[in-house]
C-alpha positions as CSV (number, residue, x, y, z in Angstrom):
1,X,151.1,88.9,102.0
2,X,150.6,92.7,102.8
3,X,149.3,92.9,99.1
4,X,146.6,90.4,99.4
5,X,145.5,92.6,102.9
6,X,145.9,95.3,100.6
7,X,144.1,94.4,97.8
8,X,140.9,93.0,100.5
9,X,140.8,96.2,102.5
10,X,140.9,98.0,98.8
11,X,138.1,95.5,97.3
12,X,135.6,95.9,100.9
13,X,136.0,99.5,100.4
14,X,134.3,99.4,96.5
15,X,131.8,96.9,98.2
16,X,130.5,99.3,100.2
17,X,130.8,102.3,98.5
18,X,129.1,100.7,95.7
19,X,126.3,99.9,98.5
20,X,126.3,103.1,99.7
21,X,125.2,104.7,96.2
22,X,122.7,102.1,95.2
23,X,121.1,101.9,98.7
24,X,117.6,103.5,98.3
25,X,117.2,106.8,99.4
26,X,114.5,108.0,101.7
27,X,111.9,110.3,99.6
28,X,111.9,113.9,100.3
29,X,108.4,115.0,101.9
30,X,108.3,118.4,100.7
31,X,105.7,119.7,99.5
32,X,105.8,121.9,95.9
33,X,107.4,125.1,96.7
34,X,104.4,126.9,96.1
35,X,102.6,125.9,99.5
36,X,105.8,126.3,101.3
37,X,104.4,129.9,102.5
38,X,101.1,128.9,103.4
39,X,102.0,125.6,105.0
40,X,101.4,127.1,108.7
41,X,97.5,128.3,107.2
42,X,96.7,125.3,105.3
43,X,97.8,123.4,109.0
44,X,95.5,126.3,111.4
45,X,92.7,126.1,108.7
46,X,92.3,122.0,108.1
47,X,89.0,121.1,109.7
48,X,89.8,118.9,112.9
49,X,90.2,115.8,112.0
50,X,91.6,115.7,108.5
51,X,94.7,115.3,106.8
52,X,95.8,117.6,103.7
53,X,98.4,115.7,101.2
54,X,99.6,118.6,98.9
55,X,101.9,117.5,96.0
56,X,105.9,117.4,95.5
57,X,105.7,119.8,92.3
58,X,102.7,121.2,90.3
59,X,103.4,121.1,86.4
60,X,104.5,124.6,84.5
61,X,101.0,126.5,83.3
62,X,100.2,126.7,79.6
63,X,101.3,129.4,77.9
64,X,98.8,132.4,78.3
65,X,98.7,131.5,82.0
66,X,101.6,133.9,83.8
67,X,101.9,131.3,86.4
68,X,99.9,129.5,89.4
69,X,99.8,130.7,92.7
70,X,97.6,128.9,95.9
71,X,94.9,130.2,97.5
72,X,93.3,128.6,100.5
73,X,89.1,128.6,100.4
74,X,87.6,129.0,103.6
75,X,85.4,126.6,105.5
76,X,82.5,127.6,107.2
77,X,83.9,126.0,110.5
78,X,86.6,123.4,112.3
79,X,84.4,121.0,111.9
80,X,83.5,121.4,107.9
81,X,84.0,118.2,105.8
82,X,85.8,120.4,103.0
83,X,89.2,122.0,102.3
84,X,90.2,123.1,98.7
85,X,93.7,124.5,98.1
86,X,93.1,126.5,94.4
87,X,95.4,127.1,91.8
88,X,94.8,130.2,90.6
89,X,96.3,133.0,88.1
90,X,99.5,134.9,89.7
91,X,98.4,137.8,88.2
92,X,95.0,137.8,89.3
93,X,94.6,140.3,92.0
94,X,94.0,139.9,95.8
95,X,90.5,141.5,95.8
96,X,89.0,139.2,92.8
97,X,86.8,136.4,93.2
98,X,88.9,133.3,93.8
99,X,86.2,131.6,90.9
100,X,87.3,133.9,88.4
101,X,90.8,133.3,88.1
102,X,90.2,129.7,89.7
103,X,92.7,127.1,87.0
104,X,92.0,124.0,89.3
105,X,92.4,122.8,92.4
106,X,93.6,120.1,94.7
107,X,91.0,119.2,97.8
108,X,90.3,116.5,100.4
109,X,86.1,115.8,101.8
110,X,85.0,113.8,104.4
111,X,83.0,110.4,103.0
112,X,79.8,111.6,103.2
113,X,76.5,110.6,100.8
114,X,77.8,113.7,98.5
115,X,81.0,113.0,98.1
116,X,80.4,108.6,98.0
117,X,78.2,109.3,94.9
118,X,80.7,111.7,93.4
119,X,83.5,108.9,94.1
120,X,80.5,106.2,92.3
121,X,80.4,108.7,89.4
122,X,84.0,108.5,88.6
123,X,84.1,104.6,88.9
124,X,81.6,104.6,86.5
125,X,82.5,107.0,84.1
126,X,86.2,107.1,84.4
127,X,89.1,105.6,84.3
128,X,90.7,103.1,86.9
129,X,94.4,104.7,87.6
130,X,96.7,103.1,90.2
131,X,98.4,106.0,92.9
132,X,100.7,103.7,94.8
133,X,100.4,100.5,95.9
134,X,96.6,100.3,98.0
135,X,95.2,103.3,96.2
136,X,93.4,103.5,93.5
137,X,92.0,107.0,91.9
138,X,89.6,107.4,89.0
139,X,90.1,109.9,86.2
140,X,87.4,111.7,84.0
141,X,87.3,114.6,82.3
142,X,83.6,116.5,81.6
143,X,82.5,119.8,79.9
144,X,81.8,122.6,82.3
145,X,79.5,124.9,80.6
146,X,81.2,128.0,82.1
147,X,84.8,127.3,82.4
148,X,85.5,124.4,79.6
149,X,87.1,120.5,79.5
150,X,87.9,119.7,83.3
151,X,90.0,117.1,84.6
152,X,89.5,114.9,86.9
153,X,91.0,112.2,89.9
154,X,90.0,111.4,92.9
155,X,90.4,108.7,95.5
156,X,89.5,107.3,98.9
157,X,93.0,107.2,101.3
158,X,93.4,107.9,105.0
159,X,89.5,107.8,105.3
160,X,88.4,110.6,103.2
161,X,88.2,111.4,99.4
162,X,91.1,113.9,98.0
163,X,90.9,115.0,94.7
164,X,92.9,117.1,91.8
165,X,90.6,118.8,89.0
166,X,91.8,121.3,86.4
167,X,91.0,122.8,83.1
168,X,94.4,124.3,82.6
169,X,96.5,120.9,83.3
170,X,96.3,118.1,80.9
171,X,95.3,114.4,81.9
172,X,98.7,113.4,82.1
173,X,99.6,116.4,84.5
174,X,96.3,116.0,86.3
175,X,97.1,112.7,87.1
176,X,100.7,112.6,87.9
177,X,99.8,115.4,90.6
178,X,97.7,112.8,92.1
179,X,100.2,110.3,92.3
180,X,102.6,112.8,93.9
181,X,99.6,113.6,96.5
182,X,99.2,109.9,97.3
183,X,102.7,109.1,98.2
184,X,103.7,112.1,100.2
185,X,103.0,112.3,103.7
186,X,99.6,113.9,104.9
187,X,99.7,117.4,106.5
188,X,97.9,117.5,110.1
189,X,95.3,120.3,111.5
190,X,97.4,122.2,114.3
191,X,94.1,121.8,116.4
């Protein structure tokens, strides 16, 4: 008798620690460590009314490129309809031009005639990619005479259009940055 209690109280125990390691666990909202510093900026600078979603990790540069460090680019007021976090060189020095050491960057616009016909362009010219379940972004790449092959998504969520474009990432890293931006939780303006 006392082994069969034994062996139940032995077998409930597995049970549930074999429940407790395959019970889903909650995803980490963190954004890549990169922004980490610049969290408390990105949060004072948002335009009212808009939401940021900044990725969970931004891919390794190619090689030539020392490394990627963000850089926010103003808006002309609280109430602007733009916010573009940029990716650019980590050696490229404080007092350059943001545009010439600019790799890519990760954004979010209000819907506005601009930004609808941008959002039409992609449908039509790109490629239909699904972000999570809901969301759909659309990928294209294009030659920019300047700067070379650019990336591409963007997507309507939470209201307004966010977007990744690049020239150093590939369309696989483009894209999975995305994904990672549509499934983490939006940042609020601290306004």
């Amino acid at each position: 008798m006392k082994s069969r209690s034994l062996l139940g109280i032995l077998l409930s125990c597995t049970m549930l620690g074999g429940y407790c390691l395959t019970k889903p666990q909650p995803a980490s909202a963190e954004p890549a460590p990169m922004f980490r510093p610049i969290l408390g900026d990105i949060q004072n600078r948002l335009p009212r009314g808009m939401v940021m979603r900044l990725p969970a990790a931004i891919p390794n540069p190619p090689s030539g490129i020392p490394g990627y460090r963000p850089a926010i680019i103003p808006s002309n007021d609280r109430e602007g309809g733009y916010f573009a976090i940029v990716l650019v060189t980590s050696n490229c020095p404080e007092t350059r031009l943001v545009a010439v050491c600019d790799t890519g960057r990760i954004f979010v616009e209000r819907r506005n005639s601009n930004t609808n016909q941008r959002l039409r362009e992609n449908q039509q010219q790109g490629s239909s990619i699904s972000l999570k379940t809901g969301v759909r972004g659309f990928y294209r790449s294009y030659i920019q005479p300047t700067r070379g092959k650019m990336h591409e998504i963007i997507w309507e969520q939470d209201g307004m259009i966010f977007g990744v474009m690049s020239r150093s990432m590939s369309r696989e890293q483009v894209v999975n940055v995305a994904i990672s931006m549509a499934n983490e939780l939006p940042i609020k303006a601290t306004n």
